[in-house]
FIVEX-21362 format. One record per residue: z negated, y, x of N, C-alpha, C in turn; residue in three letters. Coordinates in steps of 0.02 Angstrom, whole numbers, plus 50000, padded with zeros to 5 digits. Layout:
N
ZYXZYXZYXALA;...
***
This chain:
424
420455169852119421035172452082421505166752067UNK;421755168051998422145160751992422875163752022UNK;423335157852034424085159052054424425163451995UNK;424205162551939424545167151874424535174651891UNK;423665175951910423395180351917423625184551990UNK;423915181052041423875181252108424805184052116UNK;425085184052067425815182452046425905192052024UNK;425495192451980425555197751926425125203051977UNK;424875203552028424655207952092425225208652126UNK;425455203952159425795204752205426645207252172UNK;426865206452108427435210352076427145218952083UNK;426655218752059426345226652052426265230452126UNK;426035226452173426105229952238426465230552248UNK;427085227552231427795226852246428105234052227UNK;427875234252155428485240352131428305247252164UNK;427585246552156427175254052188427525254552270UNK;427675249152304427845250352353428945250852367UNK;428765249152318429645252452305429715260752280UNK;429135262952228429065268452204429125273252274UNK;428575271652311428115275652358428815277752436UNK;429415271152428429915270252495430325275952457UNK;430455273652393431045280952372430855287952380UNK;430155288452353429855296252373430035298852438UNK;429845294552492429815295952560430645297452582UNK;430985294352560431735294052560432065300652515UNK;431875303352458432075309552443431975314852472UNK;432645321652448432675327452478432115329552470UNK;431825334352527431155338052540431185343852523UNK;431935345752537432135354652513432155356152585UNK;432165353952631432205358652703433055354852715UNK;433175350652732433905348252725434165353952789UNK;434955355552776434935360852812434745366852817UNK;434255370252791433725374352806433445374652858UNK;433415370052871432985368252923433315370153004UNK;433335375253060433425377353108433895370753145UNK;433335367253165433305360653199433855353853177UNK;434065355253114434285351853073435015349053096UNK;435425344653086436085344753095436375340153052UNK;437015336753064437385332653035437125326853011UNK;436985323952939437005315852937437315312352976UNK;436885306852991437655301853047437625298053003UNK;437675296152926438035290852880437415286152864UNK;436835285552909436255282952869435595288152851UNK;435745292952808435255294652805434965299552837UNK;435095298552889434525302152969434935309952984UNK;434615312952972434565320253015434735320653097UNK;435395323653137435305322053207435105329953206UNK;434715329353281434785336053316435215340753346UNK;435505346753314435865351053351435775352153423UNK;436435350953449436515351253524436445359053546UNK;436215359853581436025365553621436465368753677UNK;436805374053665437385376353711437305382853741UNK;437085383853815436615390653832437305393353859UNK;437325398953853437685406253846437605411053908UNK;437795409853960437555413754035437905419954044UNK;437645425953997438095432753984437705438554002UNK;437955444254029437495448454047437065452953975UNK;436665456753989436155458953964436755465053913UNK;436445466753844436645468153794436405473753778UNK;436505483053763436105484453753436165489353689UNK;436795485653633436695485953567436655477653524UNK;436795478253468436585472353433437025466453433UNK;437535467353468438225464653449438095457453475UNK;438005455753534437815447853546437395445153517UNK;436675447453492436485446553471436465442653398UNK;436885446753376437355446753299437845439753289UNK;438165439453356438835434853363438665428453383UNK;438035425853410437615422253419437415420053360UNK;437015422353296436715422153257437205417653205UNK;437895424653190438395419353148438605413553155UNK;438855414453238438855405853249438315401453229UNK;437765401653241437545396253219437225396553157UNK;437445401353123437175398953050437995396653004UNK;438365397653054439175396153027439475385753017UNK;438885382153056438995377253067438115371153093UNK;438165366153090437725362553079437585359153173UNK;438205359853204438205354353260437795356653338UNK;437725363353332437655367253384437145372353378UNK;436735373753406436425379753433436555383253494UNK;436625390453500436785392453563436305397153575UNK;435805395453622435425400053658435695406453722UNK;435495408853697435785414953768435295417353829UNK;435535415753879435145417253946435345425653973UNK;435005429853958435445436853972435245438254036UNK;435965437754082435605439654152435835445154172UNK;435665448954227435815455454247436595461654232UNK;436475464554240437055470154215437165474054284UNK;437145471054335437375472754408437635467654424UNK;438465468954416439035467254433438995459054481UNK;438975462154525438935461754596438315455054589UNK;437775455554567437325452854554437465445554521UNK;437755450454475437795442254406438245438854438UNK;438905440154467439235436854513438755433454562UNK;438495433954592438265427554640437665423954594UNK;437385425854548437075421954533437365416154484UNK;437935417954455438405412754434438755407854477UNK;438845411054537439205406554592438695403554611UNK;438185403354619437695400654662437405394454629UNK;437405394954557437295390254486438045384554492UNK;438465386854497439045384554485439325381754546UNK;439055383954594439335379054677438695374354681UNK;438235373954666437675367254659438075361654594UNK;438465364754551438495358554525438205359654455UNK;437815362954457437415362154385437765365854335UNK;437455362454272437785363354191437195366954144UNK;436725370454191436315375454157436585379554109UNK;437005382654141437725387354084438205381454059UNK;438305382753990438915378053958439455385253970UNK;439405390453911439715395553931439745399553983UNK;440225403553987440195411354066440615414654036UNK;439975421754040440515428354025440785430054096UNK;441445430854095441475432754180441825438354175UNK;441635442854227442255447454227442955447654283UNK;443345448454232444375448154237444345446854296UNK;444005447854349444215447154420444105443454460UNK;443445439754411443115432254428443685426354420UNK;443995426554346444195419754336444645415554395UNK;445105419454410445415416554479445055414054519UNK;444485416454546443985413254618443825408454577UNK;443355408154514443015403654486443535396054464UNK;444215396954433444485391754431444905389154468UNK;444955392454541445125389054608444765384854613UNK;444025387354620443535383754648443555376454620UNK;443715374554555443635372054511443125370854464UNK;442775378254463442165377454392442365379454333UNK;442855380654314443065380654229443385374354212UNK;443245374254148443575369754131444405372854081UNK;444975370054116445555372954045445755369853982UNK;445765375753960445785374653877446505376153847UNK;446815374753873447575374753844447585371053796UNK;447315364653798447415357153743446805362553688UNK;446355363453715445845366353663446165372953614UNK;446675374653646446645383053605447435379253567UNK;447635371853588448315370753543448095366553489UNK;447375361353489447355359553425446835365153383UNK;446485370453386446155377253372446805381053352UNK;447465379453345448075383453316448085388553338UNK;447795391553420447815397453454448295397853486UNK;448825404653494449135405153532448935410153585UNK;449215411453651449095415953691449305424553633UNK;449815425253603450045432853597449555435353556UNK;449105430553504448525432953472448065436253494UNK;448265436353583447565440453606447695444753666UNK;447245449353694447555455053747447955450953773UNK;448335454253810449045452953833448625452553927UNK;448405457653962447855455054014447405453854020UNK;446965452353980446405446653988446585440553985UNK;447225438553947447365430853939447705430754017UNK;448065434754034448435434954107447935434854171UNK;447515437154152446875437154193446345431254217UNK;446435426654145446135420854147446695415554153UNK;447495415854173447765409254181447985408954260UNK;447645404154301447625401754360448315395954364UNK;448725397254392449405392654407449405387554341UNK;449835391754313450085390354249449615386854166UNK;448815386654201448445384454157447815389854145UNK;447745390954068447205397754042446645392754046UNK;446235397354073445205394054065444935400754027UNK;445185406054002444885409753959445035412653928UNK;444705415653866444745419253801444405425353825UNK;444755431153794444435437653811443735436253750UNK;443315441353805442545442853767442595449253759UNK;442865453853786442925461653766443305464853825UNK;443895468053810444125470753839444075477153873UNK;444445479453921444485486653948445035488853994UNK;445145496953967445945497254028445935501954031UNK;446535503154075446565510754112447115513054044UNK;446675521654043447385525653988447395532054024UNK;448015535054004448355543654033447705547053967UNK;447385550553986447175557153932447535560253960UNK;447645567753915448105570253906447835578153873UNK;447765583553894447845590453852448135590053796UNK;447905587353737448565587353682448545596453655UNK;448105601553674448175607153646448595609553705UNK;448895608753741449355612553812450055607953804UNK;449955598753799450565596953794450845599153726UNK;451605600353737452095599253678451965594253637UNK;452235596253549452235589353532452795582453524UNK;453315587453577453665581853584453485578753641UNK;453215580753685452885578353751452515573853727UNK;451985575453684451425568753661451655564353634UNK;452155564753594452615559253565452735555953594UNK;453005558353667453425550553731452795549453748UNK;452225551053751451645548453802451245542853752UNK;451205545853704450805539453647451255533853631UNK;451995535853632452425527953625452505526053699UNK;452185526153767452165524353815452995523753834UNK;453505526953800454245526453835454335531653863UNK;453945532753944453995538153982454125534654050UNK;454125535754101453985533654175453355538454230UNK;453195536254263452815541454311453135547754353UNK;453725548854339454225553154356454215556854305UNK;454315555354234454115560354173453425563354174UNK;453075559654189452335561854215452205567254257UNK;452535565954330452725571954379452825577954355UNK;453415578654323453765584254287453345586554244UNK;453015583954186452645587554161451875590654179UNK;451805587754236451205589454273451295596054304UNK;452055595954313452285601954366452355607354300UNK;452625607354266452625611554215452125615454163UNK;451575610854168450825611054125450245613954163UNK;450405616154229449875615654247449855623354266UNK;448955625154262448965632854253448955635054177UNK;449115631554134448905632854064448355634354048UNK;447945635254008447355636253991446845634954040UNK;446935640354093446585638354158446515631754186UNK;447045628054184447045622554223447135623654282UNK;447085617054342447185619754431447355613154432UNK;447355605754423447715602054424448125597554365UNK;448545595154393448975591554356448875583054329UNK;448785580354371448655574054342448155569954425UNK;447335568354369447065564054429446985559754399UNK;446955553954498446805546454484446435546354527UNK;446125539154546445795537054574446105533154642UNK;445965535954698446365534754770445885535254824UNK;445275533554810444835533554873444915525354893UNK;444735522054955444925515354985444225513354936UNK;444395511054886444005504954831444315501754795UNK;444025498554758444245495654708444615499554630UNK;444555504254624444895509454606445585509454629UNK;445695507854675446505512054701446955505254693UNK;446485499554695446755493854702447225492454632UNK;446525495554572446905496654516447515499354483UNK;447585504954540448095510554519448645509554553UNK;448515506254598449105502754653449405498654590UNK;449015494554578449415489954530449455491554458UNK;449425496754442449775502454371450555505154415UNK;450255507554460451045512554486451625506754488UNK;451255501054549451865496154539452025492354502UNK;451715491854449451865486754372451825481554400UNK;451165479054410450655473754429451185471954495UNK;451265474854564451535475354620452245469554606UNK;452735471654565453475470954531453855472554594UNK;453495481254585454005488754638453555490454668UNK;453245486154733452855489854774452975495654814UNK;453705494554841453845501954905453995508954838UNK;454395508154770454425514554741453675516254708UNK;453375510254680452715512854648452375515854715UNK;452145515054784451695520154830452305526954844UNK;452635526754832453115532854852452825536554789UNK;453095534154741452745540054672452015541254687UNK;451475535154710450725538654722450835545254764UNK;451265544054817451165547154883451305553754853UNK;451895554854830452105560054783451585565554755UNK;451245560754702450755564354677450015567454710UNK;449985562354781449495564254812449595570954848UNK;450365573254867450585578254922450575584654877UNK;450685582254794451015586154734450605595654752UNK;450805597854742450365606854744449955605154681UNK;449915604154629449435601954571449045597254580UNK;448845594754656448435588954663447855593554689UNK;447245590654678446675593054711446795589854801UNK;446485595254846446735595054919446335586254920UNK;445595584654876445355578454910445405576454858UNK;445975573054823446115568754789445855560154826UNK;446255560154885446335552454910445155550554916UNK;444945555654899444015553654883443885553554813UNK;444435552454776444225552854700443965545554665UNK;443415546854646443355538654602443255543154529UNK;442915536654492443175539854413442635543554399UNK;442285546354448441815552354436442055558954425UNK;442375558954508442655565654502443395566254455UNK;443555561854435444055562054363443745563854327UNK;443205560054316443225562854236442745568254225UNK;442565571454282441955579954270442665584354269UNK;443155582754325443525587854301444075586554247UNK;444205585454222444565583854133443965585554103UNK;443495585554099442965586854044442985591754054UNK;442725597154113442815604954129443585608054109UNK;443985603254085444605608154090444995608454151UNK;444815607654187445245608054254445945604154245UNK;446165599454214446755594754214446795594054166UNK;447665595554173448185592854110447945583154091UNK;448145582154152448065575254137447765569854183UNK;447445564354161446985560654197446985553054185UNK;447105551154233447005541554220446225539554236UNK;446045537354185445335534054178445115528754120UNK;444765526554110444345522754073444165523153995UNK;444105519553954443925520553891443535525653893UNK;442765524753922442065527253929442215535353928UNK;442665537853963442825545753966442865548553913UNK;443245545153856443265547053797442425547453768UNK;442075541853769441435542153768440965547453773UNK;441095550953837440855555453864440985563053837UNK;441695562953801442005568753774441695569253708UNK;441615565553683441475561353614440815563953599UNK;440435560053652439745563653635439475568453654UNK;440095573253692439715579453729438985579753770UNK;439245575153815438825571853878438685581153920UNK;438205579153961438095588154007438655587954045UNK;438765594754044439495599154081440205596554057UNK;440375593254008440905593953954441085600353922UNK;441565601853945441645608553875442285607753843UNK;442535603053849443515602553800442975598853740UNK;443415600253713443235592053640443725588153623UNK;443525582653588444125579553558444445579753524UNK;444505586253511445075589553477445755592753525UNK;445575591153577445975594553656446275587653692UNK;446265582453663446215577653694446685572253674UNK;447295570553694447605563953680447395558853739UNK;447785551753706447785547053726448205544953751UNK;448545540953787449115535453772448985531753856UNK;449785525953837449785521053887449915524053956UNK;449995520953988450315522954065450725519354065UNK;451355522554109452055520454103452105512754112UNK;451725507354146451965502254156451065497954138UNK;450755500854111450235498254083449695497354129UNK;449105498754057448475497954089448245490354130UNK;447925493854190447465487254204447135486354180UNK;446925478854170446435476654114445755475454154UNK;445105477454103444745477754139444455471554091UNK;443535471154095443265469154038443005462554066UNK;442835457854028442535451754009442825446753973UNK;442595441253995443165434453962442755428653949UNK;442625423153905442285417853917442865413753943UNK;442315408153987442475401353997442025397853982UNK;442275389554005441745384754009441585382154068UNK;440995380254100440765377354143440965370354144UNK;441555369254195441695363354213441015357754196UNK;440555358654228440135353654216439715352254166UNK;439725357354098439415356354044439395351154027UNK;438955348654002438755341153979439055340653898UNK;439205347553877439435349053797439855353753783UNK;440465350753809441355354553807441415355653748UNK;441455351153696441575352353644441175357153607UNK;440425356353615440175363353584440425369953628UNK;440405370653693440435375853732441045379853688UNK;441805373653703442275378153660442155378553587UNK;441645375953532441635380153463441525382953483UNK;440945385853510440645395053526441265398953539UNK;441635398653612441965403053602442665402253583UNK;442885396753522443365397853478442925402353428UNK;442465404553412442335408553377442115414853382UNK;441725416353464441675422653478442345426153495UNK;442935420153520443435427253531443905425053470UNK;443705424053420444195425053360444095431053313UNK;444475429553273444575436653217443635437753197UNK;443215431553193442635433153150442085437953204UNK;442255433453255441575435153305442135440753350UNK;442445443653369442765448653388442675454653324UNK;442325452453285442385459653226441835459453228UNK;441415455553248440515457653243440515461253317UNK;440815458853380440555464653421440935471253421UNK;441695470153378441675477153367441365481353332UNK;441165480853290440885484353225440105487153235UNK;439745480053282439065482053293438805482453362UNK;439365483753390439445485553482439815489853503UNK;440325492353478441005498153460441345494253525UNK;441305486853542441485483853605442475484653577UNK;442885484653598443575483653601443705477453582UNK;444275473953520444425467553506444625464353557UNK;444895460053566445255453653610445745453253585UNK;445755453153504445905448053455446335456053416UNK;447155454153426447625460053417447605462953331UNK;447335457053295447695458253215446915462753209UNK;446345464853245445915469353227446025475253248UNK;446635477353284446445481853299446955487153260UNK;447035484253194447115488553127446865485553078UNK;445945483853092445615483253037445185487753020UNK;445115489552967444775497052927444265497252958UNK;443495492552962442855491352968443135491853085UNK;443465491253094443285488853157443565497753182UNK;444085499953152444425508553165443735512353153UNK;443545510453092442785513753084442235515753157UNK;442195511853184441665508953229442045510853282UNK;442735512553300442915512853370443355518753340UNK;443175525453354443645531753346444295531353385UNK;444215528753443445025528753493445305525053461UNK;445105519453417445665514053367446215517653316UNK;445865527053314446425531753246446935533853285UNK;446945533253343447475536553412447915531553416UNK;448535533053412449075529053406449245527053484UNK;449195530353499449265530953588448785524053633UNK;448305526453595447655519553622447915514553593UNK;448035514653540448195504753515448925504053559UNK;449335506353569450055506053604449665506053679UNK;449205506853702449005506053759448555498153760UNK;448225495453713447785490253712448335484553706UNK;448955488453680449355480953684450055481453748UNK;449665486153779450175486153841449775483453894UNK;449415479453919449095477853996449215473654036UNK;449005474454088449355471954132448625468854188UNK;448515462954210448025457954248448095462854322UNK;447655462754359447615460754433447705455254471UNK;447895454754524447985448254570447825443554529UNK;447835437654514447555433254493447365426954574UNK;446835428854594446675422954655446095419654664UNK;445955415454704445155410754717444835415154765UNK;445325421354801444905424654830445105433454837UNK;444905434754757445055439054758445075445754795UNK;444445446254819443945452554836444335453054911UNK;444625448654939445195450155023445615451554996UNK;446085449554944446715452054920446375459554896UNK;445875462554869445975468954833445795471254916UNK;445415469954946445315474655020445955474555056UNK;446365472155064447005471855092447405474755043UNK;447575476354986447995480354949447695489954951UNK;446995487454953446735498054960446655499355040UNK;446605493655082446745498355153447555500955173UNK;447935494255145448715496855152448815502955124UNK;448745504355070449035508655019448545515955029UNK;448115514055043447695520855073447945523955142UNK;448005520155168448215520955236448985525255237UNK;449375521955196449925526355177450175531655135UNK;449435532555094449475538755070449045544055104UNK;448825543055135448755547255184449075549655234UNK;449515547355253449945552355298450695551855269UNK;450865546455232451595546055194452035542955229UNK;451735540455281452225536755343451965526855340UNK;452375523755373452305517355373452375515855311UNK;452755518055270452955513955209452905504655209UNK;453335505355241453685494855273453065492455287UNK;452725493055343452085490755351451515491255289UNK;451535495155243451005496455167451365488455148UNK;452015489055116452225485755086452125478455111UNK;452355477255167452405472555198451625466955201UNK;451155472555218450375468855232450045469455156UNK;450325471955100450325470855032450455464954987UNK;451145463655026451385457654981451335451955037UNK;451135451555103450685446555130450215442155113UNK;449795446655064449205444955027449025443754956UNK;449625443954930449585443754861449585435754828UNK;449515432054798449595424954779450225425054744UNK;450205417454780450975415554735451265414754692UNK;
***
């Protein structure tokens, strides 16, 4: 081959191999399509979405499912897998502690429930997000009023509500007055207005009691202890009013064995004017569950005089996540306006997130949202203890307080071995 000849090859290999680098270098059409796909980092290159696992209990409508999904088709940086572990309480609690006292960052997220966050961010496994929810333009009043109270441990929040829950008064609305329902749905009553109309209502439409709660030595009473005393404010007058109602002639003789069973068979039978219990009762009325016979047409709502305890679920982050920053996108977005309207809508789960709970699509999906009484109750709540060890503070608040409603004596001593135990 001559050099002329040797010249005019090697230009030609040349271009074909310039042709052949640009092909390889153009869009394919998968781009972000592509699952796996994530951000350019400025040359070119495709990185991989970071992976952020989700340690929440088991689901058994579409709603996580759903809220999962948007997130990550909402953004390029993150994937969040979900680990669904058990739906026994008690359960998922130690198996989160047990994950979380080794150290490990298996979970980036934790759904915990309200009663966890205190033990958990004593311990020091959350991480707080105060700095996170101030450049996210979040404020605390945007969201339940006790779940955020629930999740802030000495003066710093580690969580965003995941779905709420609280205690409400049902109510006979076909026996109460309607000026009576009026003070009970704007919650400007006291438990003394309560009394009175218990005393007055009862025996109506074959009723036999007046107003039940829950007062057996559990976790139940612990709750109601801290409704009567407006999150233990007025401990010695809030057990005097329990005691009250426990001695009341309109009380069932074994009230102090009531959990929210025997509440809520008898309000469903008719037996009671009025009853402190749980969203779920409505549930039960709602769908004309066996041995219901009122309907919800017999049935108001509203707050309790010094507000519901908050029940429910909250995310955090796992102190030791290896990926804070993804952990909090996820749940800057599950407990915001977007992902708080997917589990209401396709979970009938309760918002977090206050400006939904006068949105058309979300009232749709949650019937107690048309009750004026219920939304004046969702924005009245009130936390439990907030401590690292909770579960001795609630056993020391239901043996005191049981103990003294049962015979109505040792007031000083209730009070006294009450606020012994409470955190500072």
């Amino acid at each position: 081959m001559t050099i002329k000849n040797w010249k005019k090859g090697f230009w030609l290999l040349s271009i074909i191999f310039v042709l052949v680098l640009a092909a390889c270098s153009g869009d394919n059409g998968n781009g972000d399509n592509n699952a796996n796909a994530g951000n350019d980092d400025g040359d070119g290159k495709e990185t991989e979405r970071v992976t952020i696992k989700f340690g929440a209990q088991n689901d058994n409508t579409p709603a996580t499912e759903q809220l999962i999904a948007a997130f990550n088709d909402s953004q390029d940086d993150y994937t969040v897998e979900w680990d669904p572990l058990t739906n026994d309480s008690a359960q998922m609690h130690d198996q989160l502690l047990n994950s979380l006292t080794s150290g490990s960052s298996e979970y980036d997220v934790l759904s915990l429930d309200v009663v966890w966050a205190g033990e958990f961010a004593g311990a020091g496994f959350l991480e707080p997000i105060d700095v996170l929810m101030k450049d996210a333009e979040y404020s605390k009043d945007q969201f339940n009023a006790g779940s955020m109270a629930s999740g802030n441990y000495k003066g710093k929040q580690y969580t965003l509500p995941f779905f709420p829950d609280l205690g409400l008064l049902y109510y006979r609305s076909d026996i109460v007055s309607e000026e009576d329902a009026a003070m009970l749905d704007s919650g400007d009553y006291t438990y003394e207005d309560l009394f009175n109309m218990a005393e007055t209502y009862t025996g109506e439409a074959d009723t036999k009691y007046g107003f039940l709660y829950q007062s057996k030595q559990y976790e139940g009473l612990t709750v109601n202890v801290n409704e009567f005393t407006s999150a233990f404010a007025n401990i010695d007058t809030g057990l005097e009013m329990m005691h009250q109602f426990t001695a009341a002639d309109f009380s069932p003789d074994d009230l102090l064995n009531y959990t929210e069973g025997e509440t809520h068979t008898n309000f469903e039978q008719g037996n009671a004017v009025f009853a402190r219990n749980w969203p779920y009762q409505f549930g039960r009325i709602n769908g004309q569950e066996d041995g219901v016979t009122i309907t919800t047409d017999q049935v108001g709502i509203a707050p309790l005089p010094n507000g519901g305890s908050v029940g429910g679920w909250l995310l955090g982050i796992n102190k030791n996540s290896e990926h804070i920053d993804g952990a909090w996108a996820f749940i800057e977005f599950a407990a915001g306006e977007a992902g708080q309207k997917i589990m209401a809508t396709e979970g009938g789960y309760l918002p977090g997130f206050n400006t939904l709970l006068d949105d058309a699509d979300v009232k749709d999906a949650n019937i107690m949202l048309s009750y004026d009484g219920f939304k004046n109750a969702l924005s009245n709540t009130i936390a439990r203890p907030v401590s690292p060890d909770y579960n001795k503070v609630s056993d020391e608040i239901m043996i005191n307080a049981h103990k003294y409603l049962s015979s109505g004596e040792g007031l000083e001593d209730a009070v006294s071995g009450i606020e012994s135990i409470l955190p500072e």
